[in-house]
N, C-alpha and C positions, 0 to 999 in steps of 0.2 A: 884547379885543373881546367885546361882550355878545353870545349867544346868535342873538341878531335880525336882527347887523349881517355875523353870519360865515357865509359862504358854504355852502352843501351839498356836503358832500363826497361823491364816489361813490361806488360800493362797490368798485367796481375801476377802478382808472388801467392803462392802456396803459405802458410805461415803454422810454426812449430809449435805453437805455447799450448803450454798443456797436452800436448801428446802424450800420452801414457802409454800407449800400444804399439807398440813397436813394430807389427806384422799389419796393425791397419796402417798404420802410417808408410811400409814399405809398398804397400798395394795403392794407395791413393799418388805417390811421386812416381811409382811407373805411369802409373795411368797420365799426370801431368807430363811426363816426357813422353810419353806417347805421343801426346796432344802437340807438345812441340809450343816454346815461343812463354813457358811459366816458368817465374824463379820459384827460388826457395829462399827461406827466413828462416835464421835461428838466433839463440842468446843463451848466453851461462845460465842464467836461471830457468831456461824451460828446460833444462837437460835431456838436450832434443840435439844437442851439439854432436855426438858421434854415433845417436840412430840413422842422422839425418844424412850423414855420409856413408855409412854403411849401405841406405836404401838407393844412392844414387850410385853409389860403385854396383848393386846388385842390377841396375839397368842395363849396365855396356854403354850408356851412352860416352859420347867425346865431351872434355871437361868442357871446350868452349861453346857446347851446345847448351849447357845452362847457367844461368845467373845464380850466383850464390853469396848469400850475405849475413853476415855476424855480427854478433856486437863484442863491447867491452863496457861489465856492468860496474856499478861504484864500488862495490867492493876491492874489484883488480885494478882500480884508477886508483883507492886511497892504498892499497897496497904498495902501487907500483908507486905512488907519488912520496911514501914513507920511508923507502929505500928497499922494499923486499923486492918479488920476484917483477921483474920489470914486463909490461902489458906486451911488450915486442918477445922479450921469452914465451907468454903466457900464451900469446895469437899461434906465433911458429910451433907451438908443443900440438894445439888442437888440428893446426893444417898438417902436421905431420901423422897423428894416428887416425886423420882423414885423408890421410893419402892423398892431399890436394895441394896443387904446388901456390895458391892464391883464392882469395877471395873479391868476388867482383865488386863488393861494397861492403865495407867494418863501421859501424855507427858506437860512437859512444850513449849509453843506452840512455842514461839519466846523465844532463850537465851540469853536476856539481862543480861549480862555477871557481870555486878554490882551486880545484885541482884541474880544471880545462889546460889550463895552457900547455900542464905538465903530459895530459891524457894525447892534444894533440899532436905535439911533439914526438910522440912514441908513434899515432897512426903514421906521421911523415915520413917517419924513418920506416917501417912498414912499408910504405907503399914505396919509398928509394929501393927497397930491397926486391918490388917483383910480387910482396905476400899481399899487397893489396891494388885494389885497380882504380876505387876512388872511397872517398872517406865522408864519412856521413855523422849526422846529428839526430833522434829522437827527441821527442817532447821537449821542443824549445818553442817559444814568443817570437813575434816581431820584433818586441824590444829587445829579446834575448840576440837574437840574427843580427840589429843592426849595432849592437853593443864589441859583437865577438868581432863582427866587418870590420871596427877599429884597431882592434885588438893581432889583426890578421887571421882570425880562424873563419876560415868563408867554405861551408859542407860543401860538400857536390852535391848530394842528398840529402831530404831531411826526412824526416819517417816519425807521424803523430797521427795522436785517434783523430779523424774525421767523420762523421758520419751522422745522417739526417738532424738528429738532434744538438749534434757539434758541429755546425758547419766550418766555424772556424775561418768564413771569409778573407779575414783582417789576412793570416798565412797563406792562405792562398792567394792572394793579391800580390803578396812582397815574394811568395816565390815563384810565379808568374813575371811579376816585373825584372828579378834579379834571373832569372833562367835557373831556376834550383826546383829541379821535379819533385815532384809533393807525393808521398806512397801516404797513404789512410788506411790505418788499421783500426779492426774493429770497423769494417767501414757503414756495417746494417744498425748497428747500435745494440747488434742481438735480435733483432728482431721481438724487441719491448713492446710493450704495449702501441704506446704511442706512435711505435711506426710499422706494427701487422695490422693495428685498427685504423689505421689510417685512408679515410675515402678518399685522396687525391690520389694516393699508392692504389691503394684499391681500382680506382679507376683507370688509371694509367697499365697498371696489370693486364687486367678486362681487354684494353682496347688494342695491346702489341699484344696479346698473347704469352704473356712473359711473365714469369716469378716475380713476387715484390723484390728480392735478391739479384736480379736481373736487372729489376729498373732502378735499382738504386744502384746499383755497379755504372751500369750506362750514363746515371748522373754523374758519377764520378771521372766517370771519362771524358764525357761533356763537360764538365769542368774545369779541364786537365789535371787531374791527379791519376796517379795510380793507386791500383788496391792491393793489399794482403787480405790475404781469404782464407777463412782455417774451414777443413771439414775431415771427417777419417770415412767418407762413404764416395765411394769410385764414382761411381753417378754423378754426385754432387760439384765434381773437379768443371767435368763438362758444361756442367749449369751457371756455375759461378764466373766462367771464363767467357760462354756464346753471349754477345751482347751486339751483337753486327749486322743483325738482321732487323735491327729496328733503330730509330730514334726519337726523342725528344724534342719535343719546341722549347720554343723562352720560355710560356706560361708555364711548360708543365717544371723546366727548369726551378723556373723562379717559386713554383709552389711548392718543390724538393727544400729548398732554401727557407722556407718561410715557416718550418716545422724545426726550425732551431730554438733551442729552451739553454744554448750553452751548457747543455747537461753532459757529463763523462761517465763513460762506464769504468775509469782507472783515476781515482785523486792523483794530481801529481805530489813527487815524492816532498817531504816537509825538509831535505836537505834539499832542492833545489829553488834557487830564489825566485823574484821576480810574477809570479803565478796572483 
């Protein structure tokens, strides 16, 4: 998709997984449309897929006032790649009992690499149709990116854990160079050990006045990635998203950077190669 025709991506998505509560979760995306300028994220497996539309129909907001984005997980790729119900059935079924005429971005979740071609194929057609606006990739490699480039599957977006402990350079470099916005989910790493105890955070904290979640956000922006941000506390929406009122230097940058251990809080999956 040329530059012109691919939607704006925000700087921070809202993100579904593991939402269990369905009334905290409606209180926290008013709150994000309030805010104005936060997508939202969902997928088949957080079954977050029609709370998540029900919370934004309960806004009143205007569709194109917010980003909305899905996936399609291995299950519905081997399904649809097997002859059963085809991924272009399965997308149109979920935008219709969400009462939503498209999705601003549909990522294949995991790229079972067998069945890609077959998965992107159905996003195409998808997005011929109006039901999507641009088509994306999760948890893929450099080598994965420039493998598929051959292949002609070139994402608009790509959507993987990034965060202090994963910096994951090498991707963010190739989609920096290639113009492919990089969303980090999972982007505090939890806030584990290693990066609440952390005296560079620590200090960096201290000296903008800012949440360790604040200044690693703000890395991330500084970076150029966007984030997904999960949280079910209203308060928290605001905290996760103000990052504008301060910055970082190289040093403190490169010292975000230097707290990489390649450690993941999600194994990637044992059907996906190349890892």
């Amino acid at each position: 998709m040329t530059d012109s025709r691919r939607p704006q991506v925000p700087s921070f998505t809202l993100g579904t997984f593991n939402q269990k509560d369905s009334r905290a979760l409606g209180r926290v995306v008013a709150e994000a449309v309030r805010l104005g300028g936060i997508g939202f994220d969902t997928a088949p497996g957080y079954g977050t897929q029609l709370t998540l539309g029900s919370a934004i129909r309960a806004t009143g907001c205007d569709r194109s006032a917010v980003f909305v984005s899905d996936k399609v997980d291995g299950i519905q790729v081997q399904e649809s790649a097997e002859g059963g119900k085809s991924i272009v059935r399965q997308v149109l079924q979920v935008l219709a009992a969400n009462r939503l005429a498209y999705y601003d971005a549909i990522y294949v979740h995991w790229p079972f690499l067998d069945y890609l071609d077959h998965a992107w194929a159905q996003l195409r057609e998808l997005r011929d149709r109006g039901a999507a606006r641009a088509l994306g990739l999760c948890n893929v490699t450099p080598g994965h990116l420039t493998d598929l480039r051959d292949r002609g599957i070139i994402p608009d977006l790509v959507q993987n854990e990034v965060h202090p402990l994963c910096t994951d350079q090498e991707l963010t470099s190739y989609c920096t160079e290639h113009g492919i916005p990089l969303v980090a989910y999972t982007p505090t790493a939890r806030l584990s050990p290693p990066v609440a105890q952390s005296p560079a955070l620590a200090r960096m904290s201290q000296q903008h006045g800012a949440s360790l979640t604040q200044v690693i956000h703000r890395w991330h922006i500084q970076r150029g990635r966007h984030v997904v941000f999960m949280t079910t506390k209203v308060g928290r929406v605001f905290e996760n998203t103000h990052v504008d009122h301060f910055s970082l230097d190289e040093d403190d940058l490169r010292a975000i950077d230097q707290l990489n251990q390649n450690a993941r809080m999600f194994l990637p999956s044992l059907g996906v190669t190349g890892y």
